[in-house]
Jmol script that loads the backbone (N, CA, C; Angstrom):
load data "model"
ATOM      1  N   UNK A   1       4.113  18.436  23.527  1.00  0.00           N
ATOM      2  CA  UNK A   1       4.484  19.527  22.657  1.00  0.00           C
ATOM      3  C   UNK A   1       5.252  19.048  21.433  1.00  0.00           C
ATOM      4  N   UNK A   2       6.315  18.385  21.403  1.00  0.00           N
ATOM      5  CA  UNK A   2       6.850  17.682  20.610  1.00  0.00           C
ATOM      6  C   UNK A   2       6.254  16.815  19.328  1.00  0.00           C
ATOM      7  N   UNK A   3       4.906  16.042  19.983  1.00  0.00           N
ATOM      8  CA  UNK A   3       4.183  15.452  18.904  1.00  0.00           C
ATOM      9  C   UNK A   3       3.975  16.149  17.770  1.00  0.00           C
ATOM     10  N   UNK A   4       3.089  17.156  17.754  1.00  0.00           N
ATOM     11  CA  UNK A   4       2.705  18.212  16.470  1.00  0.00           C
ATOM     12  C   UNK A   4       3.780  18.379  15.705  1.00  0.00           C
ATOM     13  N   UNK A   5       4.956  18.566  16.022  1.00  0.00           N
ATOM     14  CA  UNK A   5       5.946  19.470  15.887  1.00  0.00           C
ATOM     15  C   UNK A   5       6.484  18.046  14.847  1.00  0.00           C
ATOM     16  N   UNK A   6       6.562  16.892  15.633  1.00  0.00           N
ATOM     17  CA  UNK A   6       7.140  15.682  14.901  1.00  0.00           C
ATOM     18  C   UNK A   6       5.929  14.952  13.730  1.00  0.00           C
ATOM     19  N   UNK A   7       4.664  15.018  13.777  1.00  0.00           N
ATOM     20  CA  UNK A   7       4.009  15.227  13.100  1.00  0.00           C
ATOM     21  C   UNK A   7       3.441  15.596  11.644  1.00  0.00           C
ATOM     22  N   UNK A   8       3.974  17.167  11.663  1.00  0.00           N
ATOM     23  CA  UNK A   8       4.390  18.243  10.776  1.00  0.00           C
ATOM     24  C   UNK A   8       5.199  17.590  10.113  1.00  0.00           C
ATOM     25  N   UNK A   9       6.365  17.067  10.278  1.00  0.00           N
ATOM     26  CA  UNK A   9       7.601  16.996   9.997  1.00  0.00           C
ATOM     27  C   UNK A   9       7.682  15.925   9.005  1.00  0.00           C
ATOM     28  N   UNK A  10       7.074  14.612   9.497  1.00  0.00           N
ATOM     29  CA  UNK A  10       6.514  13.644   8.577  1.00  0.00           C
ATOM     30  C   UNK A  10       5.236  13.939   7.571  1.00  0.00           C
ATOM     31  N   UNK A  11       4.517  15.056   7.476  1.00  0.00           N
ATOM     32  CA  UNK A  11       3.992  14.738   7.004  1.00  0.00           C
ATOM     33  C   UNK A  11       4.628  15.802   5.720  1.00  0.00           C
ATOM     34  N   UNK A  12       5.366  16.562   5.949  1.00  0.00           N
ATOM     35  CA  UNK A  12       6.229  17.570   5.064  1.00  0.00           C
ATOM     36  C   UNK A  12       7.001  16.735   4.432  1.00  0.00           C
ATOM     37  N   UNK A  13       7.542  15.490   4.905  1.00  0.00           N
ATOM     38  CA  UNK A  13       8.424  14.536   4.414  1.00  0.00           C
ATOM     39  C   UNK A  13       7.768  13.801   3.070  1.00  0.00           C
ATOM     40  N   UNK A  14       6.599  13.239   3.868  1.00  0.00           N
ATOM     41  CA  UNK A  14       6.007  12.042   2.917  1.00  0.00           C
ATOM     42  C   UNK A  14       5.485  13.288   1.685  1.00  0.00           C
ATOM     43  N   UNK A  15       4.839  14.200   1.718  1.00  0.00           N
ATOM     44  CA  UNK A  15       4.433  15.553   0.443  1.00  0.00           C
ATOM     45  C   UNK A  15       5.570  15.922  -0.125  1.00  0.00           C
ATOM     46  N   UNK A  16       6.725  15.834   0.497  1.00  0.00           N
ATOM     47  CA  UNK A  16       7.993  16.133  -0.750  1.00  0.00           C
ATOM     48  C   UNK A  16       8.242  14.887  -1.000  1.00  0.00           C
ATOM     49  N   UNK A  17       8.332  13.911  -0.929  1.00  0.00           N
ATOM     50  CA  UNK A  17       8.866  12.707  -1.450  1.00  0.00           C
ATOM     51  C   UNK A  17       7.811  12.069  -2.563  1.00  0.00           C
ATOM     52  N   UNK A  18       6.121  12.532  -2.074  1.00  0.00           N
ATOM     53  CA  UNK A  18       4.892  12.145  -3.206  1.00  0.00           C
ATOM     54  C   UNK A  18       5.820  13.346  -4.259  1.00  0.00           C
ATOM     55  N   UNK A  19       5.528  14.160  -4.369  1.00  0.00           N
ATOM     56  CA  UNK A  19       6.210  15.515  -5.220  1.00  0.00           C
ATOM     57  C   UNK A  19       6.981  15.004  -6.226  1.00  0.00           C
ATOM     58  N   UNK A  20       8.341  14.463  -5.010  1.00  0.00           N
ATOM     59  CA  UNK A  20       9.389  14.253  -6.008  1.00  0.00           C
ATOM     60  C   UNK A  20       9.327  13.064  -7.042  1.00  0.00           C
ATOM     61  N   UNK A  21       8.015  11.856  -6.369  1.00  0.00           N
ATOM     62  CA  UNK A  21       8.106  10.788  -7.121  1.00  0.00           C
ATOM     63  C   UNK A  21       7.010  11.088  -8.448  1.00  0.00           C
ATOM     64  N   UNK A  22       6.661  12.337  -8.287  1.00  0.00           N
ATOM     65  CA  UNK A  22       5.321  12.553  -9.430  1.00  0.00           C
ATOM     66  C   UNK A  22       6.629  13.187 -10.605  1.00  0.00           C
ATOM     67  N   UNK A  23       7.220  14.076 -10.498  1.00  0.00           N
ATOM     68  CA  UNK A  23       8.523  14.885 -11.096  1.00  0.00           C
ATOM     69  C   UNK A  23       9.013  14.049 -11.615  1.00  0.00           C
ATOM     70  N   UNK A  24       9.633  12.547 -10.668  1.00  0.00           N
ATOM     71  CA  UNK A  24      10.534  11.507 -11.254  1.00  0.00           C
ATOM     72  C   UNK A  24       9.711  10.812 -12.483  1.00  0.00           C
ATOM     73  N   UNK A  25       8.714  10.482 -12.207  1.00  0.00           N
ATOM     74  CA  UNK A  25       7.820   9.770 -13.375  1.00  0.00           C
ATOM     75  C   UNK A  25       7.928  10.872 -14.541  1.00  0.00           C
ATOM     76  N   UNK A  26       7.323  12.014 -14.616  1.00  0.00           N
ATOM     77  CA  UNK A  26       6.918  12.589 -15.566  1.00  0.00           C
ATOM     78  C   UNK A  26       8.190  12.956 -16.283  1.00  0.00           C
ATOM     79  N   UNK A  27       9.605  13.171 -15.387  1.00  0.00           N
ATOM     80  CA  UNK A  27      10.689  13.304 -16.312  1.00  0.00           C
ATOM     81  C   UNK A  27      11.316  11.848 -16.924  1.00  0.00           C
ATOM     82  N   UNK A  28      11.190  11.063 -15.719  1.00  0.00           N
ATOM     83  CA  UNK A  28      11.467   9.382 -16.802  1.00  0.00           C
ATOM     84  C   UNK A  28      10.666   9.439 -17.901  1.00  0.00           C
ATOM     85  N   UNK A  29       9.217   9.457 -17.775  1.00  0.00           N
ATOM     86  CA  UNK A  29       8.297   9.567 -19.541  1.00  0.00           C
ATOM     87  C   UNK A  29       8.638  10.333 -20.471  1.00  0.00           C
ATOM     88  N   UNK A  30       8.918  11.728 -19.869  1.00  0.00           N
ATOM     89  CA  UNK A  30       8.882  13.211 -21.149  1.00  0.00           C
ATOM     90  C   UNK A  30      10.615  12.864 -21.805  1.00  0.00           C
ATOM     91  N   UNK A  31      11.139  12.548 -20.850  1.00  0.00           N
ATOM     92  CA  UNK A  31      12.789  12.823 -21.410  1.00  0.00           C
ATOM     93  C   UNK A  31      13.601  12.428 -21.160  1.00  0.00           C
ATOM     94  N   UNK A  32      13.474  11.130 -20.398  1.00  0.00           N
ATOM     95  CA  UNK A  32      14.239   9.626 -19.926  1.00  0.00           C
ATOM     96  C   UNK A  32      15.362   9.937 -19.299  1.00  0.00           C
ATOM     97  N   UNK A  33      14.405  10.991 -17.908  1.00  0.00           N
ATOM     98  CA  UNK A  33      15.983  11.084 -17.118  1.00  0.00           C
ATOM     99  C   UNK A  33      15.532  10.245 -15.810  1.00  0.00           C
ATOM    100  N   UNK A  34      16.103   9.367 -15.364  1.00  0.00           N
ATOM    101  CA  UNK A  34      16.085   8.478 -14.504  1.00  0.00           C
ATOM    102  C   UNK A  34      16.882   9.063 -13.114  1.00  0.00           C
ATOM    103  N   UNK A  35      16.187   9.773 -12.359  1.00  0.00           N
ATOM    104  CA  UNK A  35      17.068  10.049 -11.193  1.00  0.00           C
ATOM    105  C   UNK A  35      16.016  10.899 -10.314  1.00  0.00           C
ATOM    106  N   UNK A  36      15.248   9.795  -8.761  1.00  0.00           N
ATOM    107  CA  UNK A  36      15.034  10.543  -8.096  1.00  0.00           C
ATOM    108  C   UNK A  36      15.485  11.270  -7.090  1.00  0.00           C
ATOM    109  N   UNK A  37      16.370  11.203  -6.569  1.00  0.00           N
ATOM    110  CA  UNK A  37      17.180  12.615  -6.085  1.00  0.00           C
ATOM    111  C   UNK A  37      16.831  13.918  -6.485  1.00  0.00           C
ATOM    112  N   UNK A  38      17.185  13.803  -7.895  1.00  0.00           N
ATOM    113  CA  UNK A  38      16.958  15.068  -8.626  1.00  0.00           C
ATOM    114  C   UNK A  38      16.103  15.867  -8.761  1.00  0.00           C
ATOM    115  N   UNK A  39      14.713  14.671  -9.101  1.00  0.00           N
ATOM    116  CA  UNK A  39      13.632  14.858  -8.748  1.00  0.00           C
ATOM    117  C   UNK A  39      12.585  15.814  -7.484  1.00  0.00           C
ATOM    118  N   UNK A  40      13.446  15.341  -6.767  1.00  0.00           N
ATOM    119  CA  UNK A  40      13.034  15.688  -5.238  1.00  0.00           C
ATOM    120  C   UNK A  40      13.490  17.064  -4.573  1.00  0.00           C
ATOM    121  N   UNK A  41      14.783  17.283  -5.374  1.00  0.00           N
ATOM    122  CA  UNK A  41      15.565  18.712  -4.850  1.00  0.00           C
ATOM    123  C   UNK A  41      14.569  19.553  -6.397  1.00  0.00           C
ATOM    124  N   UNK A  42      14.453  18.898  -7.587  1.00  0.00           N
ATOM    125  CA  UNK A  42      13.490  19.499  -8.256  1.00  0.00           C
ATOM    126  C   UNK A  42      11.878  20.471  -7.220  1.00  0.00           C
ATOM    127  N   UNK A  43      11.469  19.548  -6.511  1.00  0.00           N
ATOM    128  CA  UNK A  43      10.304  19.599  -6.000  1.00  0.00           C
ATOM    129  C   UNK A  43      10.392  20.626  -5.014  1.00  0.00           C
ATOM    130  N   UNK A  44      11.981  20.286  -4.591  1.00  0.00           N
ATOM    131  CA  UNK A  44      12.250  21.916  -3.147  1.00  0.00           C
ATOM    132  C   UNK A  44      12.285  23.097  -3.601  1.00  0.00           C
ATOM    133  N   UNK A  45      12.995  22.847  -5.123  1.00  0.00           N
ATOM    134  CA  UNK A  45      13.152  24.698  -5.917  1.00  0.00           C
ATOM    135  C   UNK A  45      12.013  25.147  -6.636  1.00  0.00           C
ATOM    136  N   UNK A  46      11.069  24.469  -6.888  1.00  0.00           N
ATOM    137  CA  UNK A  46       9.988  24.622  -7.818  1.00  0.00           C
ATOM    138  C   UNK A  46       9.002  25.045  -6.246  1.00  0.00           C
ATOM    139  N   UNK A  47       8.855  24.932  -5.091  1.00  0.00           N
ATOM    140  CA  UNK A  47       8.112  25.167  -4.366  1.00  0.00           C
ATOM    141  C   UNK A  47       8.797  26.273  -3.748  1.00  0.00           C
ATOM    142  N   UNK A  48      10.283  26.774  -3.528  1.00  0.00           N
ATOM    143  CA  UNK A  48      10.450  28.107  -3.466  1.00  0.00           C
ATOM    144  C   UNK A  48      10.317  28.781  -4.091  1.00  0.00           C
ATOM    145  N   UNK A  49       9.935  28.798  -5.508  1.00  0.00           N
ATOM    146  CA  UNK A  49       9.876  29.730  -6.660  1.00  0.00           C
ATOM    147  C   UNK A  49       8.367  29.979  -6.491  1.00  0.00           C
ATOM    148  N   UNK A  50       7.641  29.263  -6.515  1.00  0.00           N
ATOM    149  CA  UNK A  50       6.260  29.174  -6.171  1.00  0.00           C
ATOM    150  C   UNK A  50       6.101  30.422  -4.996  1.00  0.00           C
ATOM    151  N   UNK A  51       6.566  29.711  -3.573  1.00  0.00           N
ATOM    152  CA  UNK A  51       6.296  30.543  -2.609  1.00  0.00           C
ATOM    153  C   UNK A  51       6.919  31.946  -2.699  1.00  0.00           C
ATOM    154  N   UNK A  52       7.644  32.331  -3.490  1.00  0.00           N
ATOM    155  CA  UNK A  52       8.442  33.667  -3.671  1.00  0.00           C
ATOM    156  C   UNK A  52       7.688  34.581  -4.662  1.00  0.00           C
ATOM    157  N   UNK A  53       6.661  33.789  -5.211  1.00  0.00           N
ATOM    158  CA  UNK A  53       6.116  34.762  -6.632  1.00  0.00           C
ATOM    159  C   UNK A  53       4.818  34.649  -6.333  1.00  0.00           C
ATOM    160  N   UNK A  54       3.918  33.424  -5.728  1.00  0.00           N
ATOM    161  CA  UNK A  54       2.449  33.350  -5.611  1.00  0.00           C
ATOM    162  C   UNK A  54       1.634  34.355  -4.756  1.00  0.00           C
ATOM    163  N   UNK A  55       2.232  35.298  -4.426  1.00  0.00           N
ATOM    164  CA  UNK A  55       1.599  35.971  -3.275  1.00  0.00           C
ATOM    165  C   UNK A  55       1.456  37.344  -4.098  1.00  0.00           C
ATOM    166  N   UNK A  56       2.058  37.754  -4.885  1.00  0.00           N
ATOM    167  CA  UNK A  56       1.633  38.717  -5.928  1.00  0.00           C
ATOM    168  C   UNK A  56       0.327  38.774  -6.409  1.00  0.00           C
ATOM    169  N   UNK A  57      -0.378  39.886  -6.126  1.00  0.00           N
ATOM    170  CA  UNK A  57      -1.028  40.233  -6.549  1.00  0.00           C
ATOM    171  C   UNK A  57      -1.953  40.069  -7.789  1.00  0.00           C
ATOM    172  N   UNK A  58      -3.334  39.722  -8.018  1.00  0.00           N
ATOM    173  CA  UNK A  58      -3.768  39.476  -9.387  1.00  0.00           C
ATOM    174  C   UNK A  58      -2.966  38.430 -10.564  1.00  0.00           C
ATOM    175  N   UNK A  59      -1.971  38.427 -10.372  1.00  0.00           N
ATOM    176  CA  UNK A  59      -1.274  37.440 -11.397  1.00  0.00           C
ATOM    177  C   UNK A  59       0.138  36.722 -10.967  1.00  0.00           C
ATOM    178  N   UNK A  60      -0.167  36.842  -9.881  1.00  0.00           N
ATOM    179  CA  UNK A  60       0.775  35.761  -8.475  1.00  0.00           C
ATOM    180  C   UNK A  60       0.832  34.187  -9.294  1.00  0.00           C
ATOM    181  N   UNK A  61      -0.437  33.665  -9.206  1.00  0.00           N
ATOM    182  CA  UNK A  61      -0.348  32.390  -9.685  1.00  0.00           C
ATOM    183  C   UNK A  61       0.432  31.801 -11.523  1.00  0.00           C
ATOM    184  N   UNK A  62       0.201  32.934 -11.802  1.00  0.00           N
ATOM    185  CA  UNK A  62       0.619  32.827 -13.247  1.00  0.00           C
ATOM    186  C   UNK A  62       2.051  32.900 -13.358  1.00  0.00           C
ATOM    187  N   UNK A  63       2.338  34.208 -12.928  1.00  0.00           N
ATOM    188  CA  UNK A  63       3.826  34.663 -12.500  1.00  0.00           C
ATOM    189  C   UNK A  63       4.819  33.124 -11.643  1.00  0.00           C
ATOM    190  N   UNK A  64       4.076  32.835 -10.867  1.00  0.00           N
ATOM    191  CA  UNK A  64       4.744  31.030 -10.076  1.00  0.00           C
ATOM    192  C   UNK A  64       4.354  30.299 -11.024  1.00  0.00           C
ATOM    193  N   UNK A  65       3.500  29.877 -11.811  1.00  0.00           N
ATOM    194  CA  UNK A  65       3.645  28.864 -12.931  1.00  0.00           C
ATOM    195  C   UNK A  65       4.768  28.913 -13.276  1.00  0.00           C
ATOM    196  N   UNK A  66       4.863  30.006 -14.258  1.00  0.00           N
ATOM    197  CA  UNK A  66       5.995  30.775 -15.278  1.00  0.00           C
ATOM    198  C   UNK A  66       7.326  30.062 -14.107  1.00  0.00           C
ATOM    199  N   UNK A  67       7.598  30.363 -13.169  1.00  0.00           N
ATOM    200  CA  UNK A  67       8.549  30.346 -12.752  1.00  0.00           C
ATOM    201  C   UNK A  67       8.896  29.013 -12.144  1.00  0.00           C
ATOM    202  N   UNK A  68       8.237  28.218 -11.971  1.00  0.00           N
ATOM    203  CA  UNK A  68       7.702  26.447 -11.480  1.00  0.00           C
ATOM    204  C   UNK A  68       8.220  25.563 -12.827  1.00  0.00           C
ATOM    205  N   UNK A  69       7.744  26.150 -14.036  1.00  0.00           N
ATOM    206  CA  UNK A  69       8.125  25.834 -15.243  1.00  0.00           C
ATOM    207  C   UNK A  69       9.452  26.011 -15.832  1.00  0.00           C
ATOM    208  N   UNK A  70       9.969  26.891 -15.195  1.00  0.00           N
ATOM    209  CA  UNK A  70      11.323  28.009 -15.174  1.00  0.00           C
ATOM    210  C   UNK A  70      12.399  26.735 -14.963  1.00  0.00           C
ATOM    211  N   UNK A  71      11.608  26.631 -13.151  1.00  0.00           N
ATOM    212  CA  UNK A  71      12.964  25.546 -12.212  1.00  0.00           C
ATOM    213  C   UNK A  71      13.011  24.158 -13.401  1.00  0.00           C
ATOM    214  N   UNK A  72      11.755  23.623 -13.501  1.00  0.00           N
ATOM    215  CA  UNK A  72      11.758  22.493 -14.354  1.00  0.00           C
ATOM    216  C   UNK A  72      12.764  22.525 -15.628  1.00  0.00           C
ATOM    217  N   UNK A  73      12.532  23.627 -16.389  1.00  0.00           N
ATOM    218  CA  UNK A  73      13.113  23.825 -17.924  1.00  0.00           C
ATOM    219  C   UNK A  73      14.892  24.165 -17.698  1.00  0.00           C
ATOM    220  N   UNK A  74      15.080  24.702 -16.361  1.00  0.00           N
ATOM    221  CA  UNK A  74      16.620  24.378 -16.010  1.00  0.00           C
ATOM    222  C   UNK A  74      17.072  23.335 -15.168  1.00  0.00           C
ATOM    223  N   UNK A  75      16.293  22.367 -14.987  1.00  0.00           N
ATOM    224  CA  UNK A  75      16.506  21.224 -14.104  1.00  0.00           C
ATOM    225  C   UNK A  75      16.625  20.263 -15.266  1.00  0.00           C
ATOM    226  N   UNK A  76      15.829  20.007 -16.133  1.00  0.00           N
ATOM    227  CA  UNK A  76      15.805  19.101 -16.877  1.00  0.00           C
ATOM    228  C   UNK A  76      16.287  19.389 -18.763  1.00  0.00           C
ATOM    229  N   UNK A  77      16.430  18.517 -19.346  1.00  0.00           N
ATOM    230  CA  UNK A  77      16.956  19.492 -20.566  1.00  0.00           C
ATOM    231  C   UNK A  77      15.374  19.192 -21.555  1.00  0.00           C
ATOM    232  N   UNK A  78      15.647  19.372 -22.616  1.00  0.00           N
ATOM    233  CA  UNK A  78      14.467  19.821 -23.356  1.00  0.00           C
ATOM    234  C   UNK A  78      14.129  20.929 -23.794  1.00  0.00           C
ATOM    235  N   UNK A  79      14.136  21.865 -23.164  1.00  0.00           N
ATOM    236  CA  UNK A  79      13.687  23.626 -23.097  1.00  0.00           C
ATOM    237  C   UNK A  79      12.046  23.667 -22.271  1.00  0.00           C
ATOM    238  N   UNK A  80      11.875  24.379 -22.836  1.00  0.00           N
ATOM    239  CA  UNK A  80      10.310  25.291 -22.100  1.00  0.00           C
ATOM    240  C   UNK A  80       9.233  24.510 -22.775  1.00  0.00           C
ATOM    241  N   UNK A  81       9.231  23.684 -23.572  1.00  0.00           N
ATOM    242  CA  UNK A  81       7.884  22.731 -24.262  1.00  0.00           C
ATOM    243  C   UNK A  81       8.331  21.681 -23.200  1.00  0.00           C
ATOM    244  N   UNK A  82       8.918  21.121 -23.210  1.00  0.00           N
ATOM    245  CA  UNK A  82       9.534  20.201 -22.614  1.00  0.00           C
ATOM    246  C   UNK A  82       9.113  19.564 -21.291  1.00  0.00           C
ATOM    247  N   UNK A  83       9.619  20.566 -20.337  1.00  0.00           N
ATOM    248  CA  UNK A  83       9.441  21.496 -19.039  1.00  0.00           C
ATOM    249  C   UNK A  83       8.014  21.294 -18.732  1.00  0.00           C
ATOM    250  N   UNK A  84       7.392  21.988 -19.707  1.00  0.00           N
ATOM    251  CA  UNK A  84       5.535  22.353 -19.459  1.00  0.00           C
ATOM    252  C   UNK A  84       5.338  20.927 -19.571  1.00  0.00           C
ATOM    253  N   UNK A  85       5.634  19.879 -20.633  1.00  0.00           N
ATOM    254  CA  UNK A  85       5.150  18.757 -20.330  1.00  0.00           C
ATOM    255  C   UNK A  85       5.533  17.733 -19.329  1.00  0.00           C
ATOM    256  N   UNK A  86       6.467  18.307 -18.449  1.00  0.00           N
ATOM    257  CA  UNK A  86       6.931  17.400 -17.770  1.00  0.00           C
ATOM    258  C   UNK A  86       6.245  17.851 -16.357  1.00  0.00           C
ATOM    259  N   UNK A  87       5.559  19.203 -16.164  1.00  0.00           N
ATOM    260  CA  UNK A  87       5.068  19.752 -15.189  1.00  0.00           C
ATOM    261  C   UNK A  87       3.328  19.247 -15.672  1.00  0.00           C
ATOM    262  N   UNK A  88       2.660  19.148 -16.299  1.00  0.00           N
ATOM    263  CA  UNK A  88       1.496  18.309 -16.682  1.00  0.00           C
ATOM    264  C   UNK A  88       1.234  17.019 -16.723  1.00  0.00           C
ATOM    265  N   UNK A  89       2.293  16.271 -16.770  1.00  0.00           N
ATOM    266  CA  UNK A  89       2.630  14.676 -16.579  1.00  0.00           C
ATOM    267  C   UNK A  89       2.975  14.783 -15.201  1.00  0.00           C
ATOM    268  N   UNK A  90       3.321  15.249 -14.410  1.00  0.00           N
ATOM    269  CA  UNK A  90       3.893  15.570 -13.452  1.00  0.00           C
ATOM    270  C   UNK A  90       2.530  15.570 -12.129  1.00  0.00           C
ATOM    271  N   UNK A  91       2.117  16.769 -12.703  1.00  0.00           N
ATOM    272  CA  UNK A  91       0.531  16.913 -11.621  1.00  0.00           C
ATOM    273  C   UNK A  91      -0.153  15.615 -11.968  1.00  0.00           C
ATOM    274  N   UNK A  92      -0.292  15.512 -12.856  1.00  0.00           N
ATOM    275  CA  UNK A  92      -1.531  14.144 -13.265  1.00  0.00           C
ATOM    276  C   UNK A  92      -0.869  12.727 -12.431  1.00  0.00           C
ATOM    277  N   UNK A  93       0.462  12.599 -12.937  1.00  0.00           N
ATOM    278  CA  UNK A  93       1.251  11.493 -11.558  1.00  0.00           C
ATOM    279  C   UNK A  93       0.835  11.884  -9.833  1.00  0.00           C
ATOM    280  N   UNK A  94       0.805  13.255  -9.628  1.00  0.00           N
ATOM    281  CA  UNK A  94       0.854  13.822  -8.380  1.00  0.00           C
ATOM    282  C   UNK A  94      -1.221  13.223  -8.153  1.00  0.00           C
ATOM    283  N   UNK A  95      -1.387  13.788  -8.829  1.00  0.00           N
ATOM    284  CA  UNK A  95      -3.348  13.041  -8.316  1.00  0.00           C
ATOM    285  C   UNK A  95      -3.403  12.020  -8.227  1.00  0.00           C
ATOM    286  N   UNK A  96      -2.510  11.090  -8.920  1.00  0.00           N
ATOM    287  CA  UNK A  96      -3.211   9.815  -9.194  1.00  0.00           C
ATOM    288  C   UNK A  96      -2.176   8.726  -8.130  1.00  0.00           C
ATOM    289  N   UNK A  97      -1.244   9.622  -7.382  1.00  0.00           N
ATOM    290  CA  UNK A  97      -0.693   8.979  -6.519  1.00  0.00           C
ATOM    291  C   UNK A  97      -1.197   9.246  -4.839  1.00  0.00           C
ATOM    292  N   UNK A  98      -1.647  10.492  -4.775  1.00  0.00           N
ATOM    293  CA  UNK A  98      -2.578  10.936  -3.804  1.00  0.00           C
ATOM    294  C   UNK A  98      -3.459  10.548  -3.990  1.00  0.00           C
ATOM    295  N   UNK A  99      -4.354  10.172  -4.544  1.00  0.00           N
ATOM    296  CA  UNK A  99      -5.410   9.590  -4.478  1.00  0.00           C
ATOM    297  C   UNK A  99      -5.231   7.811  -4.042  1.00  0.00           C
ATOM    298  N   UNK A 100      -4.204   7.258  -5.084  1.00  0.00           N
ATOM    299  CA  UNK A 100      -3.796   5.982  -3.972  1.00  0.00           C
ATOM    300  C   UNK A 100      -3.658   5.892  -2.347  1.00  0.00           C
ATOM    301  N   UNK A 101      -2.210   6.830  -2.226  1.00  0.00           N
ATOM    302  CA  UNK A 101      -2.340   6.862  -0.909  1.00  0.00           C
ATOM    303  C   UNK A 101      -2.820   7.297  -0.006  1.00  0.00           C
ATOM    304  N   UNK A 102      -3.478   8.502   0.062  1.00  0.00           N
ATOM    305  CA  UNK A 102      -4.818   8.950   1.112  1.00  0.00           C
ATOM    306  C   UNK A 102      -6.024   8.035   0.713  1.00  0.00           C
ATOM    307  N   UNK A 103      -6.153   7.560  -0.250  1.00  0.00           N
ATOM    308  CA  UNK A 103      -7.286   6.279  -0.018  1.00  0.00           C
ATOM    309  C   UNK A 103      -7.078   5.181   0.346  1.00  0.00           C
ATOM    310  N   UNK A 104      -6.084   4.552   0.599  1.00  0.00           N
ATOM    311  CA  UNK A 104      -5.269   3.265   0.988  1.00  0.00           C
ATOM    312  C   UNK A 104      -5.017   3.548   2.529  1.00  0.00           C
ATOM    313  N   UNK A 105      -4.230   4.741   2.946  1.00  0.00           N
ATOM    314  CA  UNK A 105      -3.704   4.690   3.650  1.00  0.00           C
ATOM    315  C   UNK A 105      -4.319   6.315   4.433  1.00  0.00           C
ATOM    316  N   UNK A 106      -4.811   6.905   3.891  1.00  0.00           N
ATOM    317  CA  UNK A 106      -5.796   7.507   4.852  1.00  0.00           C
ATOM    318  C   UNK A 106      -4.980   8.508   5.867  1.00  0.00           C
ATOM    319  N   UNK A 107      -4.050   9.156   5.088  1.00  0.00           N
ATOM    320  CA  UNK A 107      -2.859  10.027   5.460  1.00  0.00           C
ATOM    321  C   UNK A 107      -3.632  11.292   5.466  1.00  0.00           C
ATOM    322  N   UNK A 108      -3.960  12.161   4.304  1.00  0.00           N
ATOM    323  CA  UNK A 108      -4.545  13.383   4.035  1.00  0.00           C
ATOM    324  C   UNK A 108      -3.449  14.421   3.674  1.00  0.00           C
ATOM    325  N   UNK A 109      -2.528  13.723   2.883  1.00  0.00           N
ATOM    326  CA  UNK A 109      -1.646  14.528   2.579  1.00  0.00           C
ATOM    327  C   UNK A 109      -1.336  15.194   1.067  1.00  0.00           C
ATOM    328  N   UNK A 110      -0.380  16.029   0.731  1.00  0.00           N
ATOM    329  CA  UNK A 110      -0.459  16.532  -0.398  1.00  0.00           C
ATOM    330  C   UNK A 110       1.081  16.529  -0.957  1.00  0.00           C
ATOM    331  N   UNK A 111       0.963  17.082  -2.438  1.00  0.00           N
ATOM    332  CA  UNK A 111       2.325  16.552  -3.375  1.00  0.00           C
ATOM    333  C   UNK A 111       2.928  17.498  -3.140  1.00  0.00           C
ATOM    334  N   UNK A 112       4.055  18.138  -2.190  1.00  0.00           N
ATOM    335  CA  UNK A 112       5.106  19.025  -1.956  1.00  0.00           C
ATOM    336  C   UNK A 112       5.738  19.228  -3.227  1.00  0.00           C
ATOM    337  N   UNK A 113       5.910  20.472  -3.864  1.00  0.00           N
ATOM    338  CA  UNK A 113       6.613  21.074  -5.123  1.00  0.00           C
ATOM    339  C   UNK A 113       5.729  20.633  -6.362  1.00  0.00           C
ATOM    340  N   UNK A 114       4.709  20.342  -6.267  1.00  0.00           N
ATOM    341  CA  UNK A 114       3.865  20.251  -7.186  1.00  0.00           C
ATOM    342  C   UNK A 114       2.407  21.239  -7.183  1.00  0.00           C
ATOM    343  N   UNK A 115       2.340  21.791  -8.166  1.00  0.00           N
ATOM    344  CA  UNK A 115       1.329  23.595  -8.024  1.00  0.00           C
ATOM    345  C   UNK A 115      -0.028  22.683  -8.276  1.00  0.00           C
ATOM    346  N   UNK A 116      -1.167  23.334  -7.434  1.00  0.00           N
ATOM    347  CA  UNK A 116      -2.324  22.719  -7.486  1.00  0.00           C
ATOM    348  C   UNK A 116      -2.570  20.854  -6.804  1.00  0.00           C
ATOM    349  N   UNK A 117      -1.543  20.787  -6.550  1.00  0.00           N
ATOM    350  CA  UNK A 117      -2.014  18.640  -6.101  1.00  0.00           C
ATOM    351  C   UNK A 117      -1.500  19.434  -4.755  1.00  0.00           C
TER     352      UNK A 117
END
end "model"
wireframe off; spacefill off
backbone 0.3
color backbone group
């Protein structure tokens, strides 16, 4: 019983930590903030904002962008151009690091706090 359960757990681990290291890149490039920690608690609030707004109706997904972009543009400085580019540098880090490691390593996992990877 325990296995699944421990399972889950790692694999929730390694998807927030891909997440946070896609966040860390794209904010080291967009706006030379060097800190994954930050990154990573980035990746926990941007995926509650997500899960709190995506379930809305007809414009759920748009409404969690908006608000994914939100956590970013008060996490990081820059403003809202900023933000959006650091959430587009961000996913594109998030594919191209999933794609390393589920092809290397054959995990099947995904980028925790990152919308769409």
């Amino acid at each position: 019983m325990a296995v699944p359960f421990v399972g889950s757990i790692v694999a929730f681990v390694i998807a927030l930590l891909i997440g946070g290291l896609a966040i860390y890149v794209s904010a080291r490039v967009v706006v030379d903030v060097d800190d994954y920690g930050h990154a990573v608690i980035t990746a926990v609030l941007g995926a509650i904002g997500w899960a709190l707004t995506a379930w809305i109706p007809l414009i759920g997904p748009l409404i969690a962008l908006v608000v994914w972009v939100g956590v970013v543009n008060w996490r990081y400085p820059g403003g809202w151009v900023k933000a959006a580019q650091i959430g587009v540098v961000a996913w594109l880090a998030a594919l191209i690091i999933l794609l390393l490691v589920n092809s290397v390593l054959r995990l099947g996992v995904g980028a925790f706090g990152i919308p769409g990877a």
